[in-house]
Structure formats: C-alpha cells, structure tokens
mmCIF file of the N, C-alpha and C atoms, coordinates in Angstrom:
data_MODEL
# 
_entry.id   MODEL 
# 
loop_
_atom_site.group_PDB 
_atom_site.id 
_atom_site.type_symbol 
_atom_site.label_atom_id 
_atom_site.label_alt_id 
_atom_site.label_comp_id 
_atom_site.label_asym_id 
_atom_site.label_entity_id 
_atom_site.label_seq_id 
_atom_site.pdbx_PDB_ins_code 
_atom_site.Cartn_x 
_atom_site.Cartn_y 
_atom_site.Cartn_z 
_atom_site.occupancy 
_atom_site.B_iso_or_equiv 
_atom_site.pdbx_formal_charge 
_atom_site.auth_seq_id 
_atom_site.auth_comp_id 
_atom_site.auth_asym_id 
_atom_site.auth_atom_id 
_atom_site.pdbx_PDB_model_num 
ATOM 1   N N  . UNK A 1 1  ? 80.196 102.522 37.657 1.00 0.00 ? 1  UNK A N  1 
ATOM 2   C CA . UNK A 1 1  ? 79.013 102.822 38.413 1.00 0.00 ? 1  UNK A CA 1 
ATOM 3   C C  . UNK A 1 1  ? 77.837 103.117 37.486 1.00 0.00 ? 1  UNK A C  1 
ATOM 4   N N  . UNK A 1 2  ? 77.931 103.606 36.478 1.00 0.00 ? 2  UNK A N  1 
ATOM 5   C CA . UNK A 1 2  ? 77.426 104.349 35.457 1.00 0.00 ? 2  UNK A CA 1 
ATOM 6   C C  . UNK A 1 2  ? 76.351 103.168 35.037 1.00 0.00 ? 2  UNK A C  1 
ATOM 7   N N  . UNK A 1 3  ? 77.027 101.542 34.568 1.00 0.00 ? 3  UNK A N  1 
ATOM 8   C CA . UNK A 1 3  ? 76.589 100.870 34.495 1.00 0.00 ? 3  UNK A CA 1 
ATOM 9   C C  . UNK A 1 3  ? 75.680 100.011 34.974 1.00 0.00 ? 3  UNK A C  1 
ATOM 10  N N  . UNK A 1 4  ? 76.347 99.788  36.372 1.00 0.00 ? 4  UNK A N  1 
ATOM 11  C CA . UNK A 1 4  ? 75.607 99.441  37.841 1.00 0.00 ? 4  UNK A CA 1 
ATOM 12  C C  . UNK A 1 4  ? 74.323 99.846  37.645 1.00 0.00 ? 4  UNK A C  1 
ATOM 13  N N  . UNK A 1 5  ? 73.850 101.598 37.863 1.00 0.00 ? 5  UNK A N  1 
ATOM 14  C CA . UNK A 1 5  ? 72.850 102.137 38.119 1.00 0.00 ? 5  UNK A CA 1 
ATOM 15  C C  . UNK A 1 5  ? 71.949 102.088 36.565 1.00 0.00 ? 5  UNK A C  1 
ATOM 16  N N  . UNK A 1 6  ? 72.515 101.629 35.708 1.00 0.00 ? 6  UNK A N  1 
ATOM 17  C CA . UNK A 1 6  ? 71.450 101.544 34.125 1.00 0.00 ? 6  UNK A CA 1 
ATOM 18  C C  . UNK A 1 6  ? 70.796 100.262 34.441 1.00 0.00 ? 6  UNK A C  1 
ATOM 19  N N  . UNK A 1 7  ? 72.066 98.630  34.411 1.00 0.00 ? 7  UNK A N  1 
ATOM 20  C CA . UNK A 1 7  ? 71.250 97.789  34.684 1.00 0.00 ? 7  UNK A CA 1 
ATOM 21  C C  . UNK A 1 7  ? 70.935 96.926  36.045 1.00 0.00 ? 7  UNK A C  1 
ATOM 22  N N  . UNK A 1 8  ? 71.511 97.248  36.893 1.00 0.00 ? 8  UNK A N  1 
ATOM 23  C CA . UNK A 1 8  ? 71.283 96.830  38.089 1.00 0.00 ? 8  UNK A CA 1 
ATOM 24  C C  . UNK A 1 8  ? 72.133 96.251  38.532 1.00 0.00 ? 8  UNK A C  1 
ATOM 25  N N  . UNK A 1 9  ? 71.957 94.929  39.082 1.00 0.00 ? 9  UNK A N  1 
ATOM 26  C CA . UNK A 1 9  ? 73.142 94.794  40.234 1.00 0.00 ? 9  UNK A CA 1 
ATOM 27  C C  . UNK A 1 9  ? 74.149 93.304  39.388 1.00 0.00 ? 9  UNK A C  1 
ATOM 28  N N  . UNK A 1 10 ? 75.625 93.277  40.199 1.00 0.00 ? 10 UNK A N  1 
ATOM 29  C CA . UNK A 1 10 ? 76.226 92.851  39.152 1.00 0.00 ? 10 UNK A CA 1 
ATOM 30  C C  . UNK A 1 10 ? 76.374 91.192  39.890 1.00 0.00 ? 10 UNK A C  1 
ATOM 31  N N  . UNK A 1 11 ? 75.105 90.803  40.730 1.00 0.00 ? 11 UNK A N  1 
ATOM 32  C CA . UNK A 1 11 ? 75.248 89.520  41.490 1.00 0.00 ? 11 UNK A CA 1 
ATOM 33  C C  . UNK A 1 11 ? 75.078 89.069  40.818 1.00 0.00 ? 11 UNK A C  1 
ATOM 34  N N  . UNK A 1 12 ? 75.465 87.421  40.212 1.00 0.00 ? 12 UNK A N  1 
ATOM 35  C CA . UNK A 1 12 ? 74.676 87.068  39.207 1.00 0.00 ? 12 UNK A CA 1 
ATOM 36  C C  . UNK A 1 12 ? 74.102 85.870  39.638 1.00 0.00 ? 12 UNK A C  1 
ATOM 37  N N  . UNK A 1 13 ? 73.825 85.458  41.046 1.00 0.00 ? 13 UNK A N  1 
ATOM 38  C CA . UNK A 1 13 ? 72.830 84.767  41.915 1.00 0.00 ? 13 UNK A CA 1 
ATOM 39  C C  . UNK A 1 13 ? 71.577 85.490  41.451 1.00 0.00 ? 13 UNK A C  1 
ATOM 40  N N  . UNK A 1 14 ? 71.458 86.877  41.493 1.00 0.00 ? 14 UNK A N  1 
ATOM 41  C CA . UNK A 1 14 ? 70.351 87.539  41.866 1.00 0.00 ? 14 UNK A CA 1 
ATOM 42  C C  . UNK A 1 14 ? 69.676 87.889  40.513 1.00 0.00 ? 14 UNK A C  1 
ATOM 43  N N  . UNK A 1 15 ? 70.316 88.003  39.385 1.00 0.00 ? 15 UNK A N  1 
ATOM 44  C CA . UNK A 1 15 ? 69.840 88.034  37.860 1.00 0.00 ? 15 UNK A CA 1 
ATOM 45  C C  . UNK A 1 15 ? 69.669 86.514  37.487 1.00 0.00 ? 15 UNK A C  1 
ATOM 46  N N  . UNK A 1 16 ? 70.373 85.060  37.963 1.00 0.00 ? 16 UNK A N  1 
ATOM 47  C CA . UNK A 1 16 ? 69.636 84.043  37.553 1.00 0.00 ? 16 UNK A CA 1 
ATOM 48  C C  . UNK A 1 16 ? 68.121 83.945  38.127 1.00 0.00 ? 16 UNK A C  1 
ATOM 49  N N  . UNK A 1 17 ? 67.852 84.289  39.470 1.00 0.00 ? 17 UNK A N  1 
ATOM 50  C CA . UNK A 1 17 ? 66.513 84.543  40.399 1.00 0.00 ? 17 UNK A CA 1 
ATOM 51  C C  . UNK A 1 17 ? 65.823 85.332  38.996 1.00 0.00 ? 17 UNK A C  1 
ATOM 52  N N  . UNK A 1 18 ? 65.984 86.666  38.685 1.00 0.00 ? 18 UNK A N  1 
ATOM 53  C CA . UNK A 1 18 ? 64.966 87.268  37.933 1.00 0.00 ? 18 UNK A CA 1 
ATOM 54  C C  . UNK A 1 18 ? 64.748 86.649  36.789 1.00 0.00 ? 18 UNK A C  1 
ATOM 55  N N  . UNK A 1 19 ? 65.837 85.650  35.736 1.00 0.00 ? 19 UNK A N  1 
ATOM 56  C CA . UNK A 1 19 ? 65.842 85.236  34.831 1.00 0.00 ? 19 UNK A CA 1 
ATOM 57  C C  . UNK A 1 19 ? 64.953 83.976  34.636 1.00 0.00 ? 19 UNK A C  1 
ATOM 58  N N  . UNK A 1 20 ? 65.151 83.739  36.283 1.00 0.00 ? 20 UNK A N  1 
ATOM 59  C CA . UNK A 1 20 ? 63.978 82.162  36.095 1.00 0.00 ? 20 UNK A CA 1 
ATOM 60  C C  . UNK A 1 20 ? 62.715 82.582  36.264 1.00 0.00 ? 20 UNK A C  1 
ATOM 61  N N  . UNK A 1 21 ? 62.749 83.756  36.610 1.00 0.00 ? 21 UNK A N  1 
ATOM 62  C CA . UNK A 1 21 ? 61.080 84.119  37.372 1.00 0.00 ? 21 UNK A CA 1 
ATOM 63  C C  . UNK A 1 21 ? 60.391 85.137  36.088 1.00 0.00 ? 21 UNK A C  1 
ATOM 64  N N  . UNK A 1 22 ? 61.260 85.060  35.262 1.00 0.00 ? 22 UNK A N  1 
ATOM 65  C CA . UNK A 1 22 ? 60.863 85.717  33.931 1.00 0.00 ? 22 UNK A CA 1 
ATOM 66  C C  . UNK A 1 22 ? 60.504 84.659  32.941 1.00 0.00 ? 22 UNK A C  1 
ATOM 67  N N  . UNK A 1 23 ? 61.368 83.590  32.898 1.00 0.00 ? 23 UNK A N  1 
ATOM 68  C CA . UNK A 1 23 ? 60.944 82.045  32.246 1.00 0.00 ? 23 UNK A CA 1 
ATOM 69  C C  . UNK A 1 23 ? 59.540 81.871  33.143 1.00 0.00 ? 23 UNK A C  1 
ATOM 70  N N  . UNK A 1 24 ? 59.345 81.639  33.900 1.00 0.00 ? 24 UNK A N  1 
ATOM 71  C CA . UNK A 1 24 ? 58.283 80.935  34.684 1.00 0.00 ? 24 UNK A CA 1 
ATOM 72  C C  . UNK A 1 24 ? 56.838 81.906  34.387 1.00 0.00 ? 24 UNK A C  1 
ATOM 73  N N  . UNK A 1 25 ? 57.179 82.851  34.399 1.00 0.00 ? 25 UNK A N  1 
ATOM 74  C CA . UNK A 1 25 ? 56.037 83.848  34.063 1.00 0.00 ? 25 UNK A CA 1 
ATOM 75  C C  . UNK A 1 25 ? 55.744 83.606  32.819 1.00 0.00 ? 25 UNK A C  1 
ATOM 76  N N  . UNK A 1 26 ? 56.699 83.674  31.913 1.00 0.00 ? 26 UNK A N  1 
ATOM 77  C CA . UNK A 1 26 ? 56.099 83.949  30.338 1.00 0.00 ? 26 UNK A CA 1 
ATOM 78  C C  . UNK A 1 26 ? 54.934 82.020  30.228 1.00 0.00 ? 26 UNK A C  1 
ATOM 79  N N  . UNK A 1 27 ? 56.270 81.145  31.033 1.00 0.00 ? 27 UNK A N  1 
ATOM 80  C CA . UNK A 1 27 ? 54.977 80.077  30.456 1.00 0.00 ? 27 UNK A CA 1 
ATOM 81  C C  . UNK A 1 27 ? 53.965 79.618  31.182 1.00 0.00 ? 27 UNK A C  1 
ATOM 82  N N  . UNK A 1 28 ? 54.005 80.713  32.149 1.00 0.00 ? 28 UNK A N  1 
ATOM 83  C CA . UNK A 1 28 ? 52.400 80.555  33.386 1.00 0.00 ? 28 UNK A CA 1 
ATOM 84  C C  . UNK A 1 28 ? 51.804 81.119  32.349 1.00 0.00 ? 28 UNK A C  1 
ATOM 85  N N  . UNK A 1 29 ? 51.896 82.723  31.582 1.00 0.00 ? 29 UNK A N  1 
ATOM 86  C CA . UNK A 1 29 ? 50.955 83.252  31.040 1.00 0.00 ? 29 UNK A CA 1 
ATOM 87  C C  . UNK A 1 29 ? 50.729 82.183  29.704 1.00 0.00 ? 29 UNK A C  1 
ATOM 88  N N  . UNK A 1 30 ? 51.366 81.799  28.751 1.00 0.00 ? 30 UNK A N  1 
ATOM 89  C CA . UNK A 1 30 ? 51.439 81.156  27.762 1.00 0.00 ? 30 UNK A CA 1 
ATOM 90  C C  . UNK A 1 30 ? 50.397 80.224  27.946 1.00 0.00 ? 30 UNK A C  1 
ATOM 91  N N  . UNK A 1 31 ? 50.298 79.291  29.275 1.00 0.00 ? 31 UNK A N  1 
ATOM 92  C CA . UNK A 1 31 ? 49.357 78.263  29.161 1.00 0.00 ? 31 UNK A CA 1 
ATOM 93  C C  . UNK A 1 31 ? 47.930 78.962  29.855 1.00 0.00 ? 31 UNK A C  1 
ATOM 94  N N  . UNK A 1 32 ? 47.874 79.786  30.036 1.00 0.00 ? 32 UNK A N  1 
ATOM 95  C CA . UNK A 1 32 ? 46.438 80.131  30.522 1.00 0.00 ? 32 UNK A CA 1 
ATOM 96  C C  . UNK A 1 32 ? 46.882 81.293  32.256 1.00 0.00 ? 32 UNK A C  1 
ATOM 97  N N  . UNK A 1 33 ? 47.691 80.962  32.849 1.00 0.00 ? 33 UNK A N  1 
ATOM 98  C CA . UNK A 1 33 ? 47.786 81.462  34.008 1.00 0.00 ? 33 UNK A CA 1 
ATOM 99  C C  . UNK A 1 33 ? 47.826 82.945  34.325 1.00 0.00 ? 33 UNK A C  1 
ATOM 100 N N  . UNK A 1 34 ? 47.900 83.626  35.438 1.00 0.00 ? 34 UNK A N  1 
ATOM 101 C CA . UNK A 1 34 ? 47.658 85.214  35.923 1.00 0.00 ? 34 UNK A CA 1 
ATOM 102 C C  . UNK A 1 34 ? 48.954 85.360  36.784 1.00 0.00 ? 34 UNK A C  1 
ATOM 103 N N  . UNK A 1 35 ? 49.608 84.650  36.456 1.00 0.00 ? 35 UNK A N  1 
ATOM 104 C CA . UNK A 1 35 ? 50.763 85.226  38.184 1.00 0.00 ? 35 UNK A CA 1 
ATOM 105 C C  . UNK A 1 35 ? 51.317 86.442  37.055 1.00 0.00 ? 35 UNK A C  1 
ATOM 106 N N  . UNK A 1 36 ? 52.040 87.037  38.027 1.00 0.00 ? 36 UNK A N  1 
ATOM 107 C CA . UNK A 1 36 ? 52.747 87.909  37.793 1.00 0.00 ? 36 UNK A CA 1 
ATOM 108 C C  . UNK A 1 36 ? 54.000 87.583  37.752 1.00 0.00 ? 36 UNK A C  1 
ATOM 109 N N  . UNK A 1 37 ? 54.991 88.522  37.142 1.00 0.00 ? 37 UNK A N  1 
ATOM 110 C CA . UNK A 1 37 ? 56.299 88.477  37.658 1.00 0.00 ? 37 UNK A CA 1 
ATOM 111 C C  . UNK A 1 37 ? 56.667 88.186  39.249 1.00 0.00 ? 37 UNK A C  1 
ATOM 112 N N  . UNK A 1 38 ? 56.680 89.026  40.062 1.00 0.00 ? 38 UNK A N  1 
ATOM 113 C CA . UNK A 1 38 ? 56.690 89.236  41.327 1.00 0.00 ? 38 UNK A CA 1 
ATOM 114 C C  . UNK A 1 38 ? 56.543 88.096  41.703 1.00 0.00 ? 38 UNK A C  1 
ATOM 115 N N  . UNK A 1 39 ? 55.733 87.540  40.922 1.00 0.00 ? 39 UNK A N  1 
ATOM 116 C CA . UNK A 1 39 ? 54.924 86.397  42.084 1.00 0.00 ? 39 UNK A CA 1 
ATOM 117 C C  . UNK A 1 39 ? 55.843 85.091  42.233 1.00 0.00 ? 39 UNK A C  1 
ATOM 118 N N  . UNK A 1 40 ? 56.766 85.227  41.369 1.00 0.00 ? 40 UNK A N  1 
ATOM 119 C CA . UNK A 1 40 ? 57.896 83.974  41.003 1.00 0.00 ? 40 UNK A CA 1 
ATOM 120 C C  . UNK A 1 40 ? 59.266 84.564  41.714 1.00 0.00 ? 40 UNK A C  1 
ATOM 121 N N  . UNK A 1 41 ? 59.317 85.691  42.247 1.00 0.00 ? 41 UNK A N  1 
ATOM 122 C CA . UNK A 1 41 ? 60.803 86.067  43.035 1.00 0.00 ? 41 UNK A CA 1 
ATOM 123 C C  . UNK A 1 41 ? 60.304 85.918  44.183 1.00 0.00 ? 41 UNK A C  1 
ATOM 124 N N  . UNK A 1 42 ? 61.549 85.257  45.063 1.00 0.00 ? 42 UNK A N  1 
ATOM 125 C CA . UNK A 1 42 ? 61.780 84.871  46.511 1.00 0.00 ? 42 UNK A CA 1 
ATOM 126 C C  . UNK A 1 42 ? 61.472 86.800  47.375 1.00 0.00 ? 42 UNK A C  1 
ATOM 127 N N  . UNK A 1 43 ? 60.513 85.974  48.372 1.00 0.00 ? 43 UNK A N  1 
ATOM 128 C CA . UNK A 1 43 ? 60.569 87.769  49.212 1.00 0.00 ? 43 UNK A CA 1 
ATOM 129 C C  . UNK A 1 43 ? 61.686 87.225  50.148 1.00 0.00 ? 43 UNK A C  1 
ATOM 130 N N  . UNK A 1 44 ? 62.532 88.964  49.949 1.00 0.00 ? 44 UNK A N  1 
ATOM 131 C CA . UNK A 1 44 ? 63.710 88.580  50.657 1.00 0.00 ? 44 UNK A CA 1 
ATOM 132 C C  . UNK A 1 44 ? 63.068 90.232  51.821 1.00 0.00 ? 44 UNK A C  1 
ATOM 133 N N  . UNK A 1 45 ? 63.382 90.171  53.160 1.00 0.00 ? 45 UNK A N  1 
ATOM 134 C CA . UNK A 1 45 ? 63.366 91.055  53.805 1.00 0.00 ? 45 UNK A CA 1 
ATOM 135 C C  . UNK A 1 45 ? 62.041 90.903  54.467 1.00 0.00 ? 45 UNK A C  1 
ATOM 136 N N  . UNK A 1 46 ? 61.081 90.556  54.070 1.00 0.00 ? 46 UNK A N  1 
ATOM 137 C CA . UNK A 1 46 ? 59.385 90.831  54.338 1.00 0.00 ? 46 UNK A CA 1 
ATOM 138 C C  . UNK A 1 46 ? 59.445 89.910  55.304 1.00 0.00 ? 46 UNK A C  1 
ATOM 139 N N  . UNK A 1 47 ? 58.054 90.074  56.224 1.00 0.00 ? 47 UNK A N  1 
ATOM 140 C CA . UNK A 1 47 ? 57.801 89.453  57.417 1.00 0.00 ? 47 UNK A CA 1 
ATOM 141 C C  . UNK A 1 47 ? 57.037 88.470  56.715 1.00 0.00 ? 47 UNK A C  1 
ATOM 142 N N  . UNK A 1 48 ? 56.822 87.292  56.735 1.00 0.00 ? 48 UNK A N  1 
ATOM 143 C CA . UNK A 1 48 ? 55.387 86.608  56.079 1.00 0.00 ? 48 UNK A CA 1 
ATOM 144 C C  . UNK A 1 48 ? 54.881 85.988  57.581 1.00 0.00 ? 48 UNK A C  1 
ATOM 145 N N  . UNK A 1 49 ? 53.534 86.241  57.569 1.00 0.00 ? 49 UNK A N  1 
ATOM 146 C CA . UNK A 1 49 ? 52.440 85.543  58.717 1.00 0.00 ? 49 UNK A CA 1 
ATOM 147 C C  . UNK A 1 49 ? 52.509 84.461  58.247 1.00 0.00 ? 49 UNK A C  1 
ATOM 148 N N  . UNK A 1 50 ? 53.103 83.565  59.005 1.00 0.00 ? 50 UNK A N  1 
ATOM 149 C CA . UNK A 1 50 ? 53.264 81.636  58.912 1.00 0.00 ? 50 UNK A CA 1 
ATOM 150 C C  . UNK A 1 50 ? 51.478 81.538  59.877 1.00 0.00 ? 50 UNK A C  1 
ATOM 151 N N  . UNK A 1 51 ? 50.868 81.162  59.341 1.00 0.00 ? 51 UNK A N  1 
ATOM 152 C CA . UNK A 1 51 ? 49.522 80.181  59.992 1.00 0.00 ? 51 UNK A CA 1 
ATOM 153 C C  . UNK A 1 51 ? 50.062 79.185  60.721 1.00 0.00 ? 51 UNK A C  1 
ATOM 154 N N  . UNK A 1 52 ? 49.347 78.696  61.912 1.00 0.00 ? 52 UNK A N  1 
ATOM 155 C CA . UNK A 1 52 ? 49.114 77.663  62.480 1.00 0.00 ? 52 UNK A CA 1 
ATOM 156 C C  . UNK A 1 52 ? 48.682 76.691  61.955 1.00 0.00 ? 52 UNK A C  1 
ATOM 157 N N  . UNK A 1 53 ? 49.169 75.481  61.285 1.00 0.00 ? 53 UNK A N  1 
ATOM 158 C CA . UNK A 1 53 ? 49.006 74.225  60.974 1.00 0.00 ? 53 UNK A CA 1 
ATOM 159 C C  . UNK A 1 53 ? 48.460 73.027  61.727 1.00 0.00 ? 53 UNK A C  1 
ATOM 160 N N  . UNK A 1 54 ? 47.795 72.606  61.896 1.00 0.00 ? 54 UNK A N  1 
ATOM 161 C CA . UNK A 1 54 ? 48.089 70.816  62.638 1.00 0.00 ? 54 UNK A CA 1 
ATOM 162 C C  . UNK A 1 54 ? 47.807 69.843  61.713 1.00 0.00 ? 54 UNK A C  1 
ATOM 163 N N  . UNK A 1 55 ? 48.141 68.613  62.303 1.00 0.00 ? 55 UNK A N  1 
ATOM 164 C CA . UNK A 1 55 ? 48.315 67.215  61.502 1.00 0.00 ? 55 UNK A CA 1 
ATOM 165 C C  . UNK A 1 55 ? 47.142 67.826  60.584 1.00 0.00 ? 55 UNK A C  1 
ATOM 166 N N  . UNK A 1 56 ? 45.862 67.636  61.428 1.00 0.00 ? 56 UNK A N  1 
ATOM 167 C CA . UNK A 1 56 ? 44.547 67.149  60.870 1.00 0.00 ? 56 UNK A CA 1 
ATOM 168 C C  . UNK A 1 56 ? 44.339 68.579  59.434 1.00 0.00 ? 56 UNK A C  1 
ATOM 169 N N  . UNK A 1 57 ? 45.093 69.148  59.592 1.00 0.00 ? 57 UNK A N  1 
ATOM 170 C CA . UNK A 1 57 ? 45.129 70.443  58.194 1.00 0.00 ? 57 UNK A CA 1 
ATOM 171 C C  . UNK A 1 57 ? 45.671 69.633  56.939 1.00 0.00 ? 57 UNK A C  1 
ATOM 172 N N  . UNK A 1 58 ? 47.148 69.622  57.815 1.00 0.00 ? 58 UNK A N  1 
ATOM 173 C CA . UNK A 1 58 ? 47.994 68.507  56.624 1.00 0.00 ? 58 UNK A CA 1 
ATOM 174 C C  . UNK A 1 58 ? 47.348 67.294  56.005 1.00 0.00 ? 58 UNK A C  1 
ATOM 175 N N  . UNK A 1 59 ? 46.483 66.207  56.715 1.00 0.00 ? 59 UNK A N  1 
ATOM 176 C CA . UNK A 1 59 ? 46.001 65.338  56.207 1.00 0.00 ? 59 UNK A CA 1 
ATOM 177 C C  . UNK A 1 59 ? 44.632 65.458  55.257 1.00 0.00 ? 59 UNK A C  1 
ATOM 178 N N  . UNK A 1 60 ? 43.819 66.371  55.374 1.00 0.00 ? 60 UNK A N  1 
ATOM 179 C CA . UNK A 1 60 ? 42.651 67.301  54.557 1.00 0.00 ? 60 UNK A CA 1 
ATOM 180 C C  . UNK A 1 60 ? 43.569 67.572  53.700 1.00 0.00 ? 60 UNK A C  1 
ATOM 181 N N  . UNK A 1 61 ? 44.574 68.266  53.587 1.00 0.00 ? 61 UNK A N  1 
ATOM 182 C CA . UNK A 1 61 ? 45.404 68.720  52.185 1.00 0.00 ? 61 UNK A CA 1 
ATOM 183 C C  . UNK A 1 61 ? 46.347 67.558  51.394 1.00 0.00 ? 61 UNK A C  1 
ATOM 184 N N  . UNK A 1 62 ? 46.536 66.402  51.974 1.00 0.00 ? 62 UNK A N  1 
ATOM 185 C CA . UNK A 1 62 ? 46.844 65.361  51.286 1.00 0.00 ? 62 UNK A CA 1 
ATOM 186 C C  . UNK A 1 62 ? 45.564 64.309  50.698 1.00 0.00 ? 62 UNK A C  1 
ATOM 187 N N  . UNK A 1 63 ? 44.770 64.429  51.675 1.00 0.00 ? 63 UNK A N  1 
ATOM 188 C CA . UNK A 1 63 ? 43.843 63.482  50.887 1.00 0.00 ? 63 UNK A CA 1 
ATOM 189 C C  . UNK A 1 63 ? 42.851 64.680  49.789 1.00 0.00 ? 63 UNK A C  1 
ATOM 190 N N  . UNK A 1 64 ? 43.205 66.238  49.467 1.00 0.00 ? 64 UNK A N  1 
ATOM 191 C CA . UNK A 1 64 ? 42.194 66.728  48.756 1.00 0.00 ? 64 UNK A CA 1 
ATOM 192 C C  . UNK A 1 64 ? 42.822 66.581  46.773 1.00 0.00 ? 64 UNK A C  1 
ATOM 193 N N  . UNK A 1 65 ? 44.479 65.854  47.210 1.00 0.00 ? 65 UNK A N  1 
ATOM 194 C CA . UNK A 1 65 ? 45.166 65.646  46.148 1.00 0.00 ? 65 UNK A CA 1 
ATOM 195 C C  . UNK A 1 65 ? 44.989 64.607  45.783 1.00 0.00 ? 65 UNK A C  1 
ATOM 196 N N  . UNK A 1 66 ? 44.635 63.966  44.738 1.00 0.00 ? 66 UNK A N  1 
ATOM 197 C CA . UNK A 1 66 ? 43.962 62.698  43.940 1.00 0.00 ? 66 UNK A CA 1 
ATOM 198 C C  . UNK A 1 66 ? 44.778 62.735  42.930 1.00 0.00 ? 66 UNK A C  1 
ATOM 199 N N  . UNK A 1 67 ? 44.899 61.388  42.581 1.00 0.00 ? 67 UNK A N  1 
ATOM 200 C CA . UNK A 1 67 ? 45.571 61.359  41.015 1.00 0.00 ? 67 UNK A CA 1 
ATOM 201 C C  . UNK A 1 67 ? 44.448 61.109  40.289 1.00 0.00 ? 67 UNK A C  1 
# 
C-alpha cells in the first residue's frame, strides 16, 4: 500500500495515458506550443457541453482546411 500511495496507481492502461500525454507535451512545448499537461489526458468523469452541429458547420470547417 505504502507504495500505491507514493506512486500512484498500479493500472498500467492508466500510466501509459500519462506517459503519452507527457511525450506529447514535452514536444508541443519543444516546437513552440502552450498546452499543458492536462490538456493531453482523456477527461474521464466530467460532463462536456457537446454543441449543436449541422451539415452547413461541418462543411465551413472542411472547406476552411486547405492544403
């Protein structure tokens, strides 16, 4: 238990999640970027407000992507 409570939990689903979101951070910041940690782990539990979409949203957001 002793251990448990020093480093946390012994899932190791849930330490690859922090491990990638610790990769992903260091080379967001590396190339110029602001996310945070946080900002790369899945919200597990939280409500998120889904917006109302229609086609004509989706198609403004495909044609605002250009190669």
């Amino acid at each position: 238990m002793a251990y448990l409570e020093q480093s946390g939990t012994a899932n190791l689903g849930l330490r690859m999640e922090r491990g990638f979101a610790l990769l992903a951070t260091i080379l967001n910041n590396v190339h110029g970027g602001k996310a945070n940690f946080e900002d790369f782990l899945p919200k597990r539990g939280e409500v998120v407000d889904e917006a109302e979409t229609s086609a004509q949203d989706l198609f403004r957001l495909l044609q605002s992507v250009k190669r």
